[in-house]
N, C-alpha and C positions, 0 to 999 in steps of 0.2 A: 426637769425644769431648770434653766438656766439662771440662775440668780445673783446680787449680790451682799455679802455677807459681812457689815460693817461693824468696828469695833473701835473702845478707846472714847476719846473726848471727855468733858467733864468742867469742872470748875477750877482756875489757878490763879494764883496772884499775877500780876505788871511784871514780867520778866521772866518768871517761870518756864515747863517745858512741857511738852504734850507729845504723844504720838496715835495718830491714828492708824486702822489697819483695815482695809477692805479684801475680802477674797474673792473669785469668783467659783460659784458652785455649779456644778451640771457637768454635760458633757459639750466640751466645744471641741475646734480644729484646729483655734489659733485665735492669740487675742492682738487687736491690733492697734490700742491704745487705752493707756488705765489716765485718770486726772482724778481731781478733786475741784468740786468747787464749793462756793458760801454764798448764803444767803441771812445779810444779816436784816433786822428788824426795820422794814421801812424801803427796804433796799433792794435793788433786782440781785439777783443770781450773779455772779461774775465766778469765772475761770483763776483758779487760785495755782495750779500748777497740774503740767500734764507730761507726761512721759509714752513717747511711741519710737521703735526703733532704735532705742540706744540715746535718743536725744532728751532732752529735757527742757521744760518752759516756763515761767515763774514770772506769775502776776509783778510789777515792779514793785510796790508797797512789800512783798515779801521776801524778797530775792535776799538776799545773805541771812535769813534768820529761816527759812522754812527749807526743810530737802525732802523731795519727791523720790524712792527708789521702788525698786520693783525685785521679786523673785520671783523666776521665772517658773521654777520646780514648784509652786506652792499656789501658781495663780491668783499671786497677791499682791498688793500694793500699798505703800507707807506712804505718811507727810511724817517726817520728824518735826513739830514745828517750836521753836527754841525764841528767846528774846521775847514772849508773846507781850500785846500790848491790848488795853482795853477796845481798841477799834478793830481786833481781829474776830472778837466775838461775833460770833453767827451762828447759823445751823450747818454742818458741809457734809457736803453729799458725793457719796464714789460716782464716779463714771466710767462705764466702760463700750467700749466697742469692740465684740468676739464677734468672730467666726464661727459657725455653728456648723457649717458644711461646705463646700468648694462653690457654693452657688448665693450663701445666705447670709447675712450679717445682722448684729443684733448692736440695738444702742442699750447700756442698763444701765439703771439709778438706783443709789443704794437707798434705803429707811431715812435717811441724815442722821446725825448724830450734833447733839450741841455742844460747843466749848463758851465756854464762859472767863475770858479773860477782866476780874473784878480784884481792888482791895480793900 
């Protein structure tokens, strides 16, 4: 079964630093874009940063304080997120889209995981 396997988050003061960590588990053929998104309390879902192809993409509210990377060997994916601020608190949740065979593609959502930026 194809899954995904997220880790990290937690509680930090206004400015502090976090890193999240999603893997994906199973057998695929190829993955064709990892992200992150949030969802915070009240609030719809938004696309916080995505990585496919070597590119990268970042909500604007985060762009110079959060980095999105990927290893490829390991079928994982990072948010380093740095500068954190009390409106980034949410729940956020991996996303991915593998490959599963030359014909089949799958969309997955990780468990979410909460960060709690409070002081």
């Amino acid at each position: 079964q194809v899954q995904l396997e997220e880790s990290g988050g937690g509680s930090v003061q206004p400015g502090g630093s976090l890193r999240l960590s999603c893997a994906v588990s199973g057998n695929i053929f190829s993955i064709n874009a990892m992200g992150w998104y949030r969802q915070g309390s009240g609030k719809e879902r938004e696309l916080v940063a995505i990585t496919s192809g070597g590119s990268t993409d970042y909500l604007d509210s985060v762009k110079d304080r959060f980095t999105i990377s990927r290893d490829n060997a390991k079928n994982t994916v990072y948010l380093q997120m740095n500068s954190l601020k009390p409106e980034d608190t949410a729940v956020y949740y991996c996303n991915a889209r593998v490959r599963i065979s030359i014909y089949r593609t799958l969309e997955l959502w990780g468990q979410g995981t909460l960060v709690t930026v409070s002081s």
